[in-house]
C-alpha positions as CSV (number, residue, x, y, z in Angstrom):
1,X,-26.0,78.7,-23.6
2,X,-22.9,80.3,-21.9
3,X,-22.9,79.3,-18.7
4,X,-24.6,76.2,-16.6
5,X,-24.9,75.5,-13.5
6,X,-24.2,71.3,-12.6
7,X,-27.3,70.5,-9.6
8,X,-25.2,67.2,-8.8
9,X,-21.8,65.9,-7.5
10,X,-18.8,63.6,-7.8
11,X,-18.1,61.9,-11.2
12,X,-21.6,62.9,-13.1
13,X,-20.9,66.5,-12.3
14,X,-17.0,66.0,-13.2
15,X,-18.4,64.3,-16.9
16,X,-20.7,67.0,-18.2
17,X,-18.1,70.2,-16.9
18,X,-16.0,68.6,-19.0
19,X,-18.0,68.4,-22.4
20,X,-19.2,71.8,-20.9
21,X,-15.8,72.9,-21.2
22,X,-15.1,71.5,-24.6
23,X,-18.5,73.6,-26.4
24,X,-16.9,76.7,-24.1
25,X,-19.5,76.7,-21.9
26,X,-18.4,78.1,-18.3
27,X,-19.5,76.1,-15.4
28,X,-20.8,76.6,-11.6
29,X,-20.6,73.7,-9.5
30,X,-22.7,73.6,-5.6
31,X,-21.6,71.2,-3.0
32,X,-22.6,70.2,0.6
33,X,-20.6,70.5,3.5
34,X,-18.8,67.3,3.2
35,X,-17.9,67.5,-0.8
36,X,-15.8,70.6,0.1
37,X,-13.4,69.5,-1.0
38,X,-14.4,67.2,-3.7
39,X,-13.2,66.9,-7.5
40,X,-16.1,68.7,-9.6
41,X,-16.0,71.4,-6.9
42,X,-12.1,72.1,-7.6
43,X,-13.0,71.3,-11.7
44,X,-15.9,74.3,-12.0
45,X,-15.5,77.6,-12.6
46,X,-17.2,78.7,-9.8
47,X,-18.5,76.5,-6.9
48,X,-21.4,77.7,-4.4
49,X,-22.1,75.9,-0.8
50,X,-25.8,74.4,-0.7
51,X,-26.1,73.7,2.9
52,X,-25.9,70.7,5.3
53,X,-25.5,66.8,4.3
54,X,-28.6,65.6,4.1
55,X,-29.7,65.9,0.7
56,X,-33.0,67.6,1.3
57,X,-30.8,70.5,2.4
58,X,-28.4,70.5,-0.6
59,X,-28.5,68.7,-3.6
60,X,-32.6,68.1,-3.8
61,X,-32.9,71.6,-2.4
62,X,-34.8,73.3,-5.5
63,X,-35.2,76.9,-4.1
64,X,-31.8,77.2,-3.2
65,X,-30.4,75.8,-6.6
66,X,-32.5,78.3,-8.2
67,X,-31.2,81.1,-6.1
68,X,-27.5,80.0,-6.8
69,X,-28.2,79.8,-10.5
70,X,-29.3,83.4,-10.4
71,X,-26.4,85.0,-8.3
72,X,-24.1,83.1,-10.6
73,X,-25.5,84.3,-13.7
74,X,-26.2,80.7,-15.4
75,X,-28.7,80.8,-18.0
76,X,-29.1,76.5,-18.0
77,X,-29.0,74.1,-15.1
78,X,-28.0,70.2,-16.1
79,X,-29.6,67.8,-13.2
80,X,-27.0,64.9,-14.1
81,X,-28.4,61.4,-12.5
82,X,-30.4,61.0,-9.7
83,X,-31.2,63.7,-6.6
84,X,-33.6,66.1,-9.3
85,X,-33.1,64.8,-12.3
86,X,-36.2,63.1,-13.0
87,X,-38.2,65.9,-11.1
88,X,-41.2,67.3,-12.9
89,X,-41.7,70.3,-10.6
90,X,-38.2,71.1,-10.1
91,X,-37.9,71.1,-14.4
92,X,-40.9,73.0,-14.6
93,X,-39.2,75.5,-11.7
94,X,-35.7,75.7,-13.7
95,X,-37.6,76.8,-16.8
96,X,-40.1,79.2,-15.0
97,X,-37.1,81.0,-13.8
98,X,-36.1,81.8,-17.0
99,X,-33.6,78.9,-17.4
100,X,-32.4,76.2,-20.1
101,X,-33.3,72.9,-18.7
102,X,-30.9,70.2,-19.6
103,X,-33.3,67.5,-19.9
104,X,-36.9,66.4,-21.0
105,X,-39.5,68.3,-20.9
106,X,-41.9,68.1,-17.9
107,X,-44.9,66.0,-19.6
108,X,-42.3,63.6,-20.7
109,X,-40.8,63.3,-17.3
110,X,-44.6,63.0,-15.4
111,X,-45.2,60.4,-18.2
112,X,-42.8,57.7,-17.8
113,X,-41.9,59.0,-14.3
114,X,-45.3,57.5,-13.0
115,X,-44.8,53.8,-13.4
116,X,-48.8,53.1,-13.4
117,X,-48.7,55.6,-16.0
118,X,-46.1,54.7,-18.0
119,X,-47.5,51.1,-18.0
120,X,-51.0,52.6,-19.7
121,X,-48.9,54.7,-22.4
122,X,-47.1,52.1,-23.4
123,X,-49.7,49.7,-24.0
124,X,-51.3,52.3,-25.6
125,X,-48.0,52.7,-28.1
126,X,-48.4,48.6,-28.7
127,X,-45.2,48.4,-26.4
128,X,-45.4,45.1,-24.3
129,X,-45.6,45.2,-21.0
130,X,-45.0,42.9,-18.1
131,X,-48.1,40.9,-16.7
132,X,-49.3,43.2,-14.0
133,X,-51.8,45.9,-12.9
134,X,-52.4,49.7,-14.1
135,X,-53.6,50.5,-10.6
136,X,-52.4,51.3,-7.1
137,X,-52.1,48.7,-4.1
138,X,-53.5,50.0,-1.0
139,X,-53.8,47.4,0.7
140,X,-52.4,43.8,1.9
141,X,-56.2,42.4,-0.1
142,X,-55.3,44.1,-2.7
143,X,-51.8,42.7,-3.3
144,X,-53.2,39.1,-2.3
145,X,-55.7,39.4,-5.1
146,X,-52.7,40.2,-7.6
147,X,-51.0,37.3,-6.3
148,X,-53.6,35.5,-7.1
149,X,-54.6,36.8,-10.6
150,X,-51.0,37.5,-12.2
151,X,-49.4,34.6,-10.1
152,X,-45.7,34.3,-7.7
153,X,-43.3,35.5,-7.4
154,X,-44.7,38.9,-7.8
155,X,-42.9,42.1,-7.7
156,X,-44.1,45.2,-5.4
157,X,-43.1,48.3,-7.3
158,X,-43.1,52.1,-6.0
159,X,-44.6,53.9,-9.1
160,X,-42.6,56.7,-8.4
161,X,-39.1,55.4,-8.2
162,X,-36.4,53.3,-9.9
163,X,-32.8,52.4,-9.4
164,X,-34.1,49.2,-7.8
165,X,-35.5,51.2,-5.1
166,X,-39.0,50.4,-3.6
167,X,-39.0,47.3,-5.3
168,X,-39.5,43.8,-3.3
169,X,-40.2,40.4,-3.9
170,X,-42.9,38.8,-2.5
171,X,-42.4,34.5,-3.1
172,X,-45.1,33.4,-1.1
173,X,-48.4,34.9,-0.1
174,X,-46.8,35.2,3.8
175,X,-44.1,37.7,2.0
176,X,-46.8,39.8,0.6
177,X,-47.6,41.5,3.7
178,X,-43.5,42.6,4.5
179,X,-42.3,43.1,1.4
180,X,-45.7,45.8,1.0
181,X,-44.8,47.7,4.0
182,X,-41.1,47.5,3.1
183,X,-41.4,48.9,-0.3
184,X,-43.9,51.4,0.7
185,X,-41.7,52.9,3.2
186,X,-38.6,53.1,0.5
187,X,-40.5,54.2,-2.0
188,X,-41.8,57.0,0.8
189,X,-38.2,57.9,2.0
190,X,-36.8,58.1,-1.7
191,X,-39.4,59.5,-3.9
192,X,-41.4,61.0,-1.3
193,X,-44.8,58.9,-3.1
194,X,-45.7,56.0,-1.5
195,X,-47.6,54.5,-4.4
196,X,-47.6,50.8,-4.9
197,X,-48.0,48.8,-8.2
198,X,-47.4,45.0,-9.0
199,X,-45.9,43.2,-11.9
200,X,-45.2,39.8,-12.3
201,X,-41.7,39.1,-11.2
202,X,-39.7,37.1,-14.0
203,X,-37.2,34.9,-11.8
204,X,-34.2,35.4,-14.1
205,X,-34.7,37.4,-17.7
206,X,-32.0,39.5,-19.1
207,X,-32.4,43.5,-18.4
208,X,-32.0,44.8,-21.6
209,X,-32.5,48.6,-22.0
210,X,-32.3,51.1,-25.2
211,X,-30.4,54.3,-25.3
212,X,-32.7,56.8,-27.0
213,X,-32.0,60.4,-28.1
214,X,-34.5,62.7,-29.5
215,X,-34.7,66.7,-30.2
216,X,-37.0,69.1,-30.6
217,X,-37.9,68.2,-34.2
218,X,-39.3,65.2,-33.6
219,X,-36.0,63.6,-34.9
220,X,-35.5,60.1,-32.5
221,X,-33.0,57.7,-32.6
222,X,-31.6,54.7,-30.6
223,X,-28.1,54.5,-29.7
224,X,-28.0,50.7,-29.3
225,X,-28.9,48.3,-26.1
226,X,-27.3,47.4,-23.1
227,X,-27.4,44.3,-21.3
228,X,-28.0,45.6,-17.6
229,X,-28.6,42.1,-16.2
230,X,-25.8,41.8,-13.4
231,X,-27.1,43.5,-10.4
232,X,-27.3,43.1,-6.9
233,X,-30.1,44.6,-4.6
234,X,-31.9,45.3,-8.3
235,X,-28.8,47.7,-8.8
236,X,-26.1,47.4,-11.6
237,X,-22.9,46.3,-11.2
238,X,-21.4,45.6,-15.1
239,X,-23.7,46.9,-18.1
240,X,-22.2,45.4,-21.9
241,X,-23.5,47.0,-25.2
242,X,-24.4,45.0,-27.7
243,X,-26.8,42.6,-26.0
244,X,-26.0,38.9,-26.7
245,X,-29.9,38.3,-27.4
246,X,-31.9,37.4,-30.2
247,X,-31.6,39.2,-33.5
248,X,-34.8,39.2,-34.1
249,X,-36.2,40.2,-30.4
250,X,-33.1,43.5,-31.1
251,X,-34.8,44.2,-33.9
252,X,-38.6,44.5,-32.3
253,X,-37.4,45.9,-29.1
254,X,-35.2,48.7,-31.2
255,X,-38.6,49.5,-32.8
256,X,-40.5,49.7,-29.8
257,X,-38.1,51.7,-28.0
258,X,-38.1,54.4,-30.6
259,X,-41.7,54.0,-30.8
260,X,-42.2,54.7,-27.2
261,X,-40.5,57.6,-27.4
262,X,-42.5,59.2,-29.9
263,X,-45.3,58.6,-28.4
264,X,-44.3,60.8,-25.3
265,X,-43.1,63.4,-27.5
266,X,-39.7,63.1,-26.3
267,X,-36.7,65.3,-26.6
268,X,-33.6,64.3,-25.0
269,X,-31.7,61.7,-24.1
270,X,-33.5,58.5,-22.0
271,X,-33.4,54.7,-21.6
272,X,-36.1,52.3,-22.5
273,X,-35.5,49.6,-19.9
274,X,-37.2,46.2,-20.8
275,X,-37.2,42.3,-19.8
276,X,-36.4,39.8,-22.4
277,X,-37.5,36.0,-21.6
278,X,-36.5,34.2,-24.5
279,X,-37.8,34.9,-27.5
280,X,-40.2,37.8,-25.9
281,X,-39.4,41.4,-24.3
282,X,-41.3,43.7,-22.1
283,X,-41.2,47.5,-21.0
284,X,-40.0,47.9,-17.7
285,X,-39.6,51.8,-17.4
286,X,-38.3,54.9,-19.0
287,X,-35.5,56.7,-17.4
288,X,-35.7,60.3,-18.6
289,X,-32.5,61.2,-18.0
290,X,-28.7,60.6,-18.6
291,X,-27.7,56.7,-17.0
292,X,-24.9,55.9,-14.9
293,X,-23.8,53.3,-17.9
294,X,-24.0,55.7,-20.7
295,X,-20.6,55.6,-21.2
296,X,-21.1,52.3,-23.2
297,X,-22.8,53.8,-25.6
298,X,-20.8,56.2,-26.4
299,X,-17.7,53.8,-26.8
300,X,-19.4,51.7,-29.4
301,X,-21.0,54.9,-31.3
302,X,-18.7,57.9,-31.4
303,X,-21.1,60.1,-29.6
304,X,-20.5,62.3,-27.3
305,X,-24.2,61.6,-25.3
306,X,-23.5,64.8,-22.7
307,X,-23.1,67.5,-25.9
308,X,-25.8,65.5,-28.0
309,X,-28.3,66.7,-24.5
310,X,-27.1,70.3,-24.3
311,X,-27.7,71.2,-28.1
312,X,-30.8,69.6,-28.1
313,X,-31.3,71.3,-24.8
314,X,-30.1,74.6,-26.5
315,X,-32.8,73.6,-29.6
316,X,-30.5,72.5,-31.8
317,X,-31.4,69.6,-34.1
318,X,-29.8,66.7,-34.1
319,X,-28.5,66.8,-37.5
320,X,-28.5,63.1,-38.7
321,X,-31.1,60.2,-38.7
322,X,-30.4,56.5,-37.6
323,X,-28.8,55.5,-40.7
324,X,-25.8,58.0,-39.3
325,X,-25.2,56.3,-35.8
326,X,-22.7,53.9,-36.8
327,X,-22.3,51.1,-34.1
328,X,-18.5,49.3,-33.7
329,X,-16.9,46.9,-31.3
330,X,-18.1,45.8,-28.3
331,X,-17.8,47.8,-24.5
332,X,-18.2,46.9,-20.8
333,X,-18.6,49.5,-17.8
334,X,-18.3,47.9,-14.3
335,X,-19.2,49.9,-11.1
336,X,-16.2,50.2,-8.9
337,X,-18.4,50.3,-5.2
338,X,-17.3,50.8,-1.4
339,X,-18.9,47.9,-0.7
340,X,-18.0,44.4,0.9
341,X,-19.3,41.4,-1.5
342,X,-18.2,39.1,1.7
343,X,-21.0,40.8,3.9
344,X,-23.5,41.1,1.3
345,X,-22.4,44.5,-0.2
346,X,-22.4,46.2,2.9
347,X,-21.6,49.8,2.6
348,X,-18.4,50.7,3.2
349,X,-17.5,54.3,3.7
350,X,-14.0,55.5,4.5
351,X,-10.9,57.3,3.4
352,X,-9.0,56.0,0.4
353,X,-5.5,55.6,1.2
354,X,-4.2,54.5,-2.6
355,X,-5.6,55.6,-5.4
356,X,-3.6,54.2,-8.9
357,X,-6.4,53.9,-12.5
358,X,-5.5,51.7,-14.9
359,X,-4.2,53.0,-18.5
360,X,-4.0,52.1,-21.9
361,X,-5.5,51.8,-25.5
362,X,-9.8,51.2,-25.6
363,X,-9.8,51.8,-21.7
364,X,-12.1,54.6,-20.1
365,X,-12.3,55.8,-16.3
366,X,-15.3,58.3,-15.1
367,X,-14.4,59.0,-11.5
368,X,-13.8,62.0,-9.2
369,X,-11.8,59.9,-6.4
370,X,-7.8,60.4,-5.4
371,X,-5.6,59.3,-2.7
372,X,-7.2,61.0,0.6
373,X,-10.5,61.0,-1.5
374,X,-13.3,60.0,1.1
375,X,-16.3,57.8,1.2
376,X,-18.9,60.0,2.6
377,X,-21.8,57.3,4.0
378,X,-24.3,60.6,3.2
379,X,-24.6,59.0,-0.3
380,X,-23.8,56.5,-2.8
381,X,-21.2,54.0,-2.9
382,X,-19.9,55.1,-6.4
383,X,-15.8,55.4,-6.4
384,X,-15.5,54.9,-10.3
385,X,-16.7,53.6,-13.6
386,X,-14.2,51.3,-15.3
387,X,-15.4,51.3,-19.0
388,X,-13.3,49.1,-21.9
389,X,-14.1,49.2,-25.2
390,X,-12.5,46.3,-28.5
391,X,-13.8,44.9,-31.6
392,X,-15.0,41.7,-30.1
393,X,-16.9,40.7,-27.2
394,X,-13.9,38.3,-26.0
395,X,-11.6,41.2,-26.8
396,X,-13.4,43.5,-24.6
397,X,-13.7,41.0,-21.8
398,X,-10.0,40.5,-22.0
399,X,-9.0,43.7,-21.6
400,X,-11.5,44.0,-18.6
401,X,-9.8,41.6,-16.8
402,X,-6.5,43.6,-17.4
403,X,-7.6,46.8,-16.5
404,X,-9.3,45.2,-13.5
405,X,-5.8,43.8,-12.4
406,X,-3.8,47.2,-12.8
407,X,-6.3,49.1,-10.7
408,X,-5.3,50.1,-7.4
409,X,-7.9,51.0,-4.5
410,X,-6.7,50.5,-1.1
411,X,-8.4,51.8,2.6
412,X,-12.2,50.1,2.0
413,X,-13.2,47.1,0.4
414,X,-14.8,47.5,-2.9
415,X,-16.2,45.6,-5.8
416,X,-13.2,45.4,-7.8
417,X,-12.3,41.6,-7.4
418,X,-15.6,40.4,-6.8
419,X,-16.5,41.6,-10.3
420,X,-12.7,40.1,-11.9
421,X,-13.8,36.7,-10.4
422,X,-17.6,37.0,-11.7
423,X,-15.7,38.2,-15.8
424,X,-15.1,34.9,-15.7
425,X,-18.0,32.4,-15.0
426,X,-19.4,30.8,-17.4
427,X,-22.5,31.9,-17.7
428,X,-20.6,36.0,-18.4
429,X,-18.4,34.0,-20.7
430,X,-21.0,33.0,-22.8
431,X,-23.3,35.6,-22.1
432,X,-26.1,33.2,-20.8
433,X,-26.3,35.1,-17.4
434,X,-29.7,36.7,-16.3
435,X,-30.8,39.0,-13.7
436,X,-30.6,36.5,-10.7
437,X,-26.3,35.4,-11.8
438,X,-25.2,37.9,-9.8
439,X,-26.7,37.4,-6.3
440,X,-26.1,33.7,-7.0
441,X,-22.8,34.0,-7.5
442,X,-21.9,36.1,-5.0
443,X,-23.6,33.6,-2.0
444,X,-20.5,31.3,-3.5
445,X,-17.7,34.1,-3.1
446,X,-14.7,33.9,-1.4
447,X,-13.6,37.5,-1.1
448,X,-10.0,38.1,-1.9
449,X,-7.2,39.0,1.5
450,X,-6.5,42.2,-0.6
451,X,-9.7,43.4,-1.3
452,X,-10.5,44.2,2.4
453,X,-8.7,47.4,1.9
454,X,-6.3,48.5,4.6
455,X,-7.6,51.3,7.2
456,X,-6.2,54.4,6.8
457,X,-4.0,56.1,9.9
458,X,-5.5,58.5,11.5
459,X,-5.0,61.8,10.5
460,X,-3.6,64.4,13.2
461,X,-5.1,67.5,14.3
462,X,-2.0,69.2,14.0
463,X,-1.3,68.6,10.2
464,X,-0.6,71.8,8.5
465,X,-2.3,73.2,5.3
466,X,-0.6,73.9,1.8
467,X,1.7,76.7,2.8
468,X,0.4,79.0,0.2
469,X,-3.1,78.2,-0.6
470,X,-6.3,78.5,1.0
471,X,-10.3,77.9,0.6
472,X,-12.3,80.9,1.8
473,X,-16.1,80.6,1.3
474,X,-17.9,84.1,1.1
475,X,-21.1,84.5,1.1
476,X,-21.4,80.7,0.5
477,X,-18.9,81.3,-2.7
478,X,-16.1,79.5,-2.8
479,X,-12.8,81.2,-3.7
480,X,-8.9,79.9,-3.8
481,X,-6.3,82.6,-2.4
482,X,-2.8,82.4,-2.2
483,X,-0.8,83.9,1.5
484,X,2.0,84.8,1.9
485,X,3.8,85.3,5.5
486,X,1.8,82.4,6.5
487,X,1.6,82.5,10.5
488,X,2.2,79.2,12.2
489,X,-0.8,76.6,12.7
490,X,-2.7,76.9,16.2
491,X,-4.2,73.8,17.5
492,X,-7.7,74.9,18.4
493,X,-8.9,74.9,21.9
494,X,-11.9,73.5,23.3
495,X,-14.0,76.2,23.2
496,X,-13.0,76.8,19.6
497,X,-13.4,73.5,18.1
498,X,-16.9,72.5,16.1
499,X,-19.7,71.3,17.9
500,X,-22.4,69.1,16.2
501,X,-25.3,70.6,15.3
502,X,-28.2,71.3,17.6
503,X,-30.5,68.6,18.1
504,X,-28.3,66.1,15.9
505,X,-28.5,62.8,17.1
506,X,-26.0,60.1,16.7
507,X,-24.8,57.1,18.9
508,X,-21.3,54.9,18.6
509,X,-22.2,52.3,20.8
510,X,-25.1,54.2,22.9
511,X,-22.7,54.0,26.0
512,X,-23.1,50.4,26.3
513,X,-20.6,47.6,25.6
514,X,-22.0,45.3,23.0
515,X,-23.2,41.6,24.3
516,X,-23.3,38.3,23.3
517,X,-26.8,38.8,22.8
518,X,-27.1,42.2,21.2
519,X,-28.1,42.6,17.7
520,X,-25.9,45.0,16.4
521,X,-25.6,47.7,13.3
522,X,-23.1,46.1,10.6
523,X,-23.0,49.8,9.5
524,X,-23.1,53.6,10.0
525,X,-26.4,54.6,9.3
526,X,-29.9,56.3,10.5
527,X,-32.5,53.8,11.9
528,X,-35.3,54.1,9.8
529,X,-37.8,51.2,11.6
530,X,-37.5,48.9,14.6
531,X,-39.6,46.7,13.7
532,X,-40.2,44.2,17.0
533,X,-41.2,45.6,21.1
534,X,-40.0,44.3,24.6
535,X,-41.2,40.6,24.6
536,X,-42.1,39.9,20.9
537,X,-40.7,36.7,19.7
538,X,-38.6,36.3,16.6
539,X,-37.4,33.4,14.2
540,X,-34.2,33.3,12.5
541,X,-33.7,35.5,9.7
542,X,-36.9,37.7,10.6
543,X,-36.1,41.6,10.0
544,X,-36.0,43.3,12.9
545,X,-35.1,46.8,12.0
546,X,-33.9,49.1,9.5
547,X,-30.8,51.2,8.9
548,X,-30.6,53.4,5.8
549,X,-26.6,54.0,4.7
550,X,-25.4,55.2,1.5
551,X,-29.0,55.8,-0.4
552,X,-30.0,51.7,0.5
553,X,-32.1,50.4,2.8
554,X,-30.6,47.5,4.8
555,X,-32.8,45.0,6.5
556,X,-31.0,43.9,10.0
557,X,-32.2,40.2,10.6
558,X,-32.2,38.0,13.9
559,X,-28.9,35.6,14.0
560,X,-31.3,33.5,15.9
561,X,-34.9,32.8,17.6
562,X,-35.8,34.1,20.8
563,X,-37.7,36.8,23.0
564,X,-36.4,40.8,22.8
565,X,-35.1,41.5,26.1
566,X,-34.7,45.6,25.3
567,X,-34.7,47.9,22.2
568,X,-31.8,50.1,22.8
569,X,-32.4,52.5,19.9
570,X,-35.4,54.9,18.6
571,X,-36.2,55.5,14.7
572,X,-34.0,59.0,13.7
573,X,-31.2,57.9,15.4
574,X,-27.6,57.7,13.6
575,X,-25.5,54.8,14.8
576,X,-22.0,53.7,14.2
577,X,-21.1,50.2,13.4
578,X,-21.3,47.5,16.2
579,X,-23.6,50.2,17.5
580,X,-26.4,47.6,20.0
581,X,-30.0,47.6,18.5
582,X,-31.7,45.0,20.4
583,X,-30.8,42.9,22.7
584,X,-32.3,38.9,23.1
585,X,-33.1,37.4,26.0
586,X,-30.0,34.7,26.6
């Protein structure tokens, strides 16, 4: 392996170019339009434009990775997290080209990447499973007859998803029929599969999951657990390794985990994700590829889980059995999100305008964010991973709290004192917390003055570049060149400056001033569904429409009852915030 090419972005891509670096393995990184100028791009040896925004045309864009891999002259591709990474086809595509792929091998991925699938494997393995079906819902009968025969709350589940994503709650058998369509629709806008599966929701276990590692040899090991349970929107905010659970339910689940594993004939690194409800566990899903909160891991083990995946990528074999991973101290990761806990994590895209990490002894930062770093709503809400690592749990939490405090982030709200005033509730305290803590807690938050994060000035048209360096793209490669005899700025005229692209379409506040009566977007955003006509009635709280921003699906709900007077806005459309959707008759 001499060179690789990274198919993701921001802090994932910035993490394995720099164990790349380490095992002197060059790097290629690609970008969209808007991460121009982001970190991994500047990081990489060599950086290659993908296209557009809009992930289909970039960064899940399979034939035109393939084609930059080639004119680059990588002979591996790593997929990081998310976008292809758990992509059967596009694995199967990177190796039929003649490429090391940095993950799994396609079986394994197809395997656990199909929940309904995954469900039957498992109990195959003697794994246990959460009380639910091993077939598809296809209709609102359907679900009403698992209501009926695994019991409520019951969770609707897109088989070919995760992350939280395509998953609803249905409480009562008159939420079965929204919360079907709902996670039918995410489940077809993220993983392009509509499929539907139901488990029995567990109101507020612990989300425990197992780092595994395996290689070619049939060598697999477990890296230890995490406790994932604090999460809003099914989504992780603060993962801790070890889990405060049972010592006899670690033991089992260890087992399992391990077990699963073999069964799939698995060879890289992956998560075993279960639910444990007191004295009991279940399998949840496998994750075959690197997790966001691996950091943890490593901190507590030694290992470096990013150069463990490329020489077992590279056939390598691991070298050492599970008596060799030694497991010490305690670590915590926390999610560091441009989001608002005061509006219910809204996204929050924007420019940051200070930018200071916190330092010191047992304390690790994964980001790929700086002062003028910005937000882009085209994807996640990531800014940073805080990870801290001590000998003891309290120790660990302690020096949380401190690192929390020294961090500076300033120009959009984020989760950063939300999550110092959840470090110390009781129920984190002493470890007692469940899956449900974190929603509850934050319906009790006051958000801190601070936290709202100044807006940035605007910038001017006029502000020159660096005097002596430039960023030329040719031939979609990017280069850096130095110029001398500089000549002076031009402001561009009319005719010269960018238009939007044809047939984009995009609205601030569709030309109209926002009314008392309007239901407006809290967010920037494409409306995915309008969800009500001219003259339908609607009760409080009832969802109305739907706005994707920032990879989530946000639900926009009436303020109150009444009669639509006009829908001001058609599916496809982009809208800005305070941007009119509806409007109620007064």
């Amino acid at each position: 392996m001499r060179k690789i090419l990274v198919a993701n972005r921001g802090e994932i891509a910035l993490r394995v170019m720099r164990t790349a670096r380490e095992m002197g393995i060059a790097t290629v990184a690609v970008y969209s339009e808007p991460d121009r100028d982001a970190a991994h791009v500047a990081y990489a040896g060599e950086a290659y434009l993908l296209g557009p925004a809009a992930p289909a045309l970039s960064y899940l864009n399979v034939e035109r990775i393939l084609d930059v891999a080639k004119r680059a002259g990588a002979d591996a591709i790593h997929p990081g997290y998310g976008f292809l990474a758990e992509n059967a086809g596009f694995a199967r595509a990177v190796v039929a080209a003649g490429l090391v792929w940095v993950g799994p091998h396609a079986g394994a991925i197809e395997a656990m990447g199909d929940k309904i699938r995954a469900r039957r494997a498992m109990i195959e393995a003697g794994v246990p499973v959460v009380p639910g079906g091993t077939a598809e819902i296809t209709s609102l009968d359907d679900a009403e007859r698992a209501a009926r025969e695994y019991g409520l709350p019951l969770a609707l589940k897109a088989s070919g998803g995760g992350g939280g994503k395509g998953l609803k709650v249905a409480h009562t058998i008159a939420d079965l029929e929204s919360a079907l369509s709902t996670a039918r629709r995410e489940a077809e806008a993220y993983f392009k599969n509509g499929t539907i599966y139901v488990e029995r929701y567990l109101e507020n276990p612990k989300h425990v999951e197992l780092q595994v590692l395996a290689d070619k040899h049939g060598t697999v090991v477990h890296v230890g657990e995490r406790d994932c349970s604090l999460q809003r929107r099914h989504q992780k905010l603060l993962e801790e390794t070890p889990a405060r659970i049972d010592e006899g339910v670690r033991k089992r689940l260890r087992e399992a985990g391990v077990r699963a594993a073999q069964a799939i004939g698995y060879d890289s690194v992956g998560t075993i994700e279960t639910l444990v409800d007191g004295d009991q566990f279940y399998f949840l899903e496998m994750n075959t590829r690197i997790q966001v909160e691996h950091t943890v891991s490593e901190m507590t083990s030694g290992l470096d889980l990013i150069r463990e995946q490329l020489r077992v990528a590279a056939g390598e074999p691991l070298g050492y059995t599970q008596d060799a991973v030694d497991l010490r101290g305690h670590a915590i990761e926390i999610r560091v999100n441009a989001e608002d806990p005061a509006k219910g994590f809204q996204p929050a895209p924007g420019t940051l305008t200070a930018y200071r990490e916190p330092a010191g002894l047992g304390i690790r930062v994964d980001s790929a964010a700086r002062p003028g770093f910005t937000v882009t709503p085209d994807y996640d809400s990531l800014i940073a991973k805080l990870v801290v690592w001590d000998l003891t749990r309290d120790e660990a939490f302690a020096r949380l709290r401190r690192a929390i405090d020294d961090y500076t982030i300033e120009g959009v709200p984020t989760t950063l004192h939300f999550l110092r005033a959840l470090a110390d509730d009781p129920t984190v305290r002493d470890a007692t917390y469940g899956t449900a803590t974190l929603e509850e807690f934050a319906r009790s938050y006051q958000q801190l003055p601070h936290d709202q994060g100044a807006q940035p000035p605007a910038l001017s048209e006029t502000t020159p570049m660096e005097p002596e360096t430039v960023r030329v793209e040719v031939n979609d490669r990017l280069f850096t060149v130095r110029i001398f005899d500089r000549p002076a700025a031009r402001t561009a005229s009319p005719a010269q400056r960018v238009k939007p692209p044809r047939g984009s379409r995009s609205a601030a506040t569709n030309g109209r001033q926002p009314l008392g009566n309007d239901i407006l977007a809290p967010m920037h955003g494409v409306v995915v569904e309008i969800g009500v006509a001219p003259g339908d009635a609607v009760s409080e709280g009832q969802v109305v429409a739907v706005v994707e921003a920032m990879k989530m699906m946000n639900e926009i709900r009436a303020p109150r009852a009444g009669t639509v007077e006009a829908v001001l806005v058609d599916p496809g459309l982009t809208v800005e915030p305070q941007t009119p959707l509806l409007r109620l008759h007064a």
